[in-house]
KESEBA-645113 format. One record per residue (C-alpha): x, y, z; residue in three letters; residue number from 1. Coordinates in Angstrom, 1 decimal. Layout:
<nodes>
(node (X Y Z) 'ALA' NUM)
...
</nodes>
This chain:
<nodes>
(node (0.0 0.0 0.0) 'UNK' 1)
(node (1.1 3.4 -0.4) 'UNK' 2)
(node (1.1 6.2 2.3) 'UNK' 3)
(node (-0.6 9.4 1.6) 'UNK' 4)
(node (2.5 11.7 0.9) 'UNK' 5)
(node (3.2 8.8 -1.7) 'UNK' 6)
(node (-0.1 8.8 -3.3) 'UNK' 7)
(node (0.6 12.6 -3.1) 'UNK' 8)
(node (3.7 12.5 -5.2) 'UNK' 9)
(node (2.9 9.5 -7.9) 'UNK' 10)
(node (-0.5 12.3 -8.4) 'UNK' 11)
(node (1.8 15.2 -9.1) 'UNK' 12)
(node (4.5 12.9 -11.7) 'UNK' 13)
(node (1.1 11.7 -13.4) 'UNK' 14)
(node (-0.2 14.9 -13.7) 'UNK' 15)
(node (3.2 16.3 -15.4) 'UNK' 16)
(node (4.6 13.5 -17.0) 'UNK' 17)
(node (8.0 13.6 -15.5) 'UNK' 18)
(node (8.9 16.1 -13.2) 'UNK' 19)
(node (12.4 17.1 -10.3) 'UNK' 20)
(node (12.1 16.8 -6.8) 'UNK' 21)
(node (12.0 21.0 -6.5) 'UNK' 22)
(node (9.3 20.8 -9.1) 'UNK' 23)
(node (7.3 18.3 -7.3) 'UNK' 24)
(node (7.7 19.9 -3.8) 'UNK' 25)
(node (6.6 23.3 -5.6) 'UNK' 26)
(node (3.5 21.4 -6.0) 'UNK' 27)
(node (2.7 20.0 -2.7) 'UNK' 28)
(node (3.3 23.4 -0.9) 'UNK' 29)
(node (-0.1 24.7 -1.9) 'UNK' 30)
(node (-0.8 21.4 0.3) 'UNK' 31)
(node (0.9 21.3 2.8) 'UNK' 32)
(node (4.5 22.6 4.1) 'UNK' 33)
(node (6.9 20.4 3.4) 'UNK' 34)
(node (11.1 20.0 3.3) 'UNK' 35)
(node (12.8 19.3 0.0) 'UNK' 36)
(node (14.1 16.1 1.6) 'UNK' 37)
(node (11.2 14.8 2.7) 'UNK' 38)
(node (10.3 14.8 -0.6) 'UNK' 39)
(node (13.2 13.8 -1.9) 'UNK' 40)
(node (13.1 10.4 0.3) 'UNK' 41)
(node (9.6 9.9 -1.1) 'UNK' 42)
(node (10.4 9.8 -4.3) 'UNK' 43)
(node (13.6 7.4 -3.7) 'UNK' 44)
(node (11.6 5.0 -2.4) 'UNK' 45)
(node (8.7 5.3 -4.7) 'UNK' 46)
(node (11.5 4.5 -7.4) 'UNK' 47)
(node (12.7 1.6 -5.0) 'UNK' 48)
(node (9.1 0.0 -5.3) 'UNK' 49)
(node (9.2 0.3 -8.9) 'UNK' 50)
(node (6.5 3.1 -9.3) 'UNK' 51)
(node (8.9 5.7 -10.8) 'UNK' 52)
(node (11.8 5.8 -13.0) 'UNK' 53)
(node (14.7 8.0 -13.0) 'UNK' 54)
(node (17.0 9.4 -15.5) 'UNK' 55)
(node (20.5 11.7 -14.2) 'UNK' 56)
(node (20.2 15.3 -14.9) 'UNK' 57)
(node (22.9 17.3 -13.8) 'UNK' 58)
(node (23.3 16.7 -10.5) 'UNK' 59)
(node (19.4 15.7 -9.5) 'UNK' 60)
(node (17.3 13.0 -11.4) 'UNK' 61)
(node (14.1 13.5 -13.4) 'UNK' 62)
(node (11.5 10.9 -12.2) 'UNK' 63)
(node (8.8 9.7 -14.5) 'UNK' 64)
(node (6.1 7.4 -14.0) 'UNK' 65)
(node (6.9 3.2 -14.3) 'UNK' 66)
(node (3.4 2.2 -13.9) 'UNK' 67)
(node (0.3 4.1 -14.6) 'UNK' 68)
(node (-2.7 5.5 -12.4) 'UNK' 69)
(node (-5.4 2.6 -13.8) 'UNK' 70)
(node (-2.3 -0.3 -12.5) 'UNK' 71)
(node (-1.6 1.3 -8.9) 'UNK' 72)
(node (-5.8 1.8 -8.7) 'UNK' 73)
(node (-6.1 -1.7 -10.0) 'UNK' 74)
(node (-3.1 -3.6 -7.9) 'UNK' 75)
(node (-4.6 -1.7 -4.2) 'UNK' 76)
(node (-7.8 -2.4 -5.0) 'UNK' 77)
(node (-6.9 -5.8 -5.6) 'UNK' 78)
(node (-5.3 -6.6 -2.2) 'UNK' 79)
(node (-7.5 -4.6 -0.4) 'UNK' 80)
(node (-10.5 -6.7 -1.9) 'UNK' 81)
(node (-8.8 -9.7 -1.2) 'UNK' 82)
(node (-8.3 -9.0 2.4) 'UNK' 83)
(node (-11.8 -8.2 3.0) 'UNK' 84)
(node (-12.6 -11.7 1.3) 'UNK' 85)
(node (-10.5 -13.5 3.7) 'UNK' 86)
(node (-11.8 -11.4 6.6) 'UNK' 87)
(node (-15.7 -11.3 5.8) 'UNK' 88)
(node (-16.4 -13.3 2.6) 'UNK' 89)
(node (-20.0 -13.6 2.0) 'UNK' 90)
(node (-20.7 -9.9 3.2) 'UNK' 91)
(node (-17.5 -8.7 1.2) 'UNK' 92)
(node (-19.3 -10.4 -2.1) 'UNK' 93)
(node (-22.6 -8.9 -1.1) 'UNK' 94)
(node (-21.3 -5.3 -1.0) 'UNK' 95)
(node (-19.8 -5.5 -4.1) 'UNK' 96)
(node (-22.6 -7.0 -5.9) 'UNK' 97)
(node (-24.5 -4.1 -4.0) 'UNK' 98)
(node (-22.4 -1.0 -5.1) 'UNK' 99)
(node (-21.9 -2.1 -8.7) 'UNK' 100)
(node (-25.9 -2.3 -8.3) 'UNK' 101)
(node (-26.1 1.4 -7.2) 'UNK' 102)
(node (-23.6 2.9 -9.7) 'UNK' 103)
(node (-24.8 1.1 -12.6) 'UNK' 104)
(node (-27.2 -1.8 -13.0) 'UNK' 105)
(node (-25.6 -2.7 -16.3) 'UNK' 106)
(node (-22.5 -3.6 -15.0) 'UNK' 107)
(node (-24.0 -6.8 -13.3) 'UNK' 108)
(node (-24.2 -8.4 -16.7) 'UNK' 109)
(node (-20.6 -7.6 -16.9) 'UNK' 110)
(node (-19.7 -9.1 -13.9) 'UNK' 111)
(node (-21.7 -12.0 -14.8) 'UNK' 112)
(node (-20.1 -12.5 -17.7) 'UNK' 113)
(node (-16.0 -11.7 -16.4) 'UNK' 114)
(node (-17.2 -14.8 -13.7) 'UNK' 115)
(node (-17.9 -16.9 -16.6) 'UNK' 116)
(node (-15.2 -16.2 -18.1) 'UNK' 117)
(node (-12.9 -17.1 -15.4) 'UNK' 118)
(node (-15.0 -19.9 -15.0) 'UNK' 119)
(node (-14.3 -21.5 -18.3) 'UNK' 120)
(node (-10.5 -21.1 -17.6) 'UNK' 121)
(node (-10.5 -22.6 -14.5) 'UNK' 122)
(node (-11.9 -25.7 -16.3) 'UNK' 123)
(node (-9.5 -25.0 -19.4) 'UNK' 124)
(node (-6.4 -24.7 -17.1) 'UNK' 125)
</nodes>
């Protein structure tokens, strides 16, 4: 999982493509006060994890992103989701059923058919 400052800075790389550690602090001051290092830190490890990449310029690096918004959204959701499974099951499957419900109707049928899907592989694989 990633901690808020983290979230935080991967926002501010996706939002400008690629972007210093001065430029990125510049950013989250409107946010919050904040010390070049800190952010500086942040972004080391966020290349560490593999969620940026870096390329030397000068004597600072240019971080970009490695993985997109939709993949980060996608892997958390994942674990968090299969926590909650573990933990509470049935009610976990029940909620989720229940909020694709409320946002869209339609997207039962998707679900329905994604399960079938997996399904069929299962008995494939």
């Amino acid at each position: 999982m990633l901690g808020e400052l983290e979230s935080q800075v991967l926002d501010v790389v996706w939002r400008m493509k690629s972007a210093t550690v001065r430029e990125v602090k510049e950013h989250l001051r409107h946010r919050r006060h904040i010390a070049y290092t800190t952010v500086m830190t942040t972004m080391d490890r966020l290349h560490e994890k593999g969620f940026l990449v870096r390329t030397k310029r000068g004597k600072g690096y240019v971080y970009a992103p490695r993985v997109s918004r939709q993949e980060v959204g996608k892997s958390v959701m994942k674990k968090w989701l299969r926590n909650m499974l573990r933990a509470f099951g049935e009610p976990t499957m029940s909620c989720l059923v229940e909020a694709i419900r409320e946002v869209d109707s339609r997207r039962l049928d998707e679900l329905a058919r994604l399960i079938e899907e997996e399904r069929r592989r299962q008995q494939e694989g």
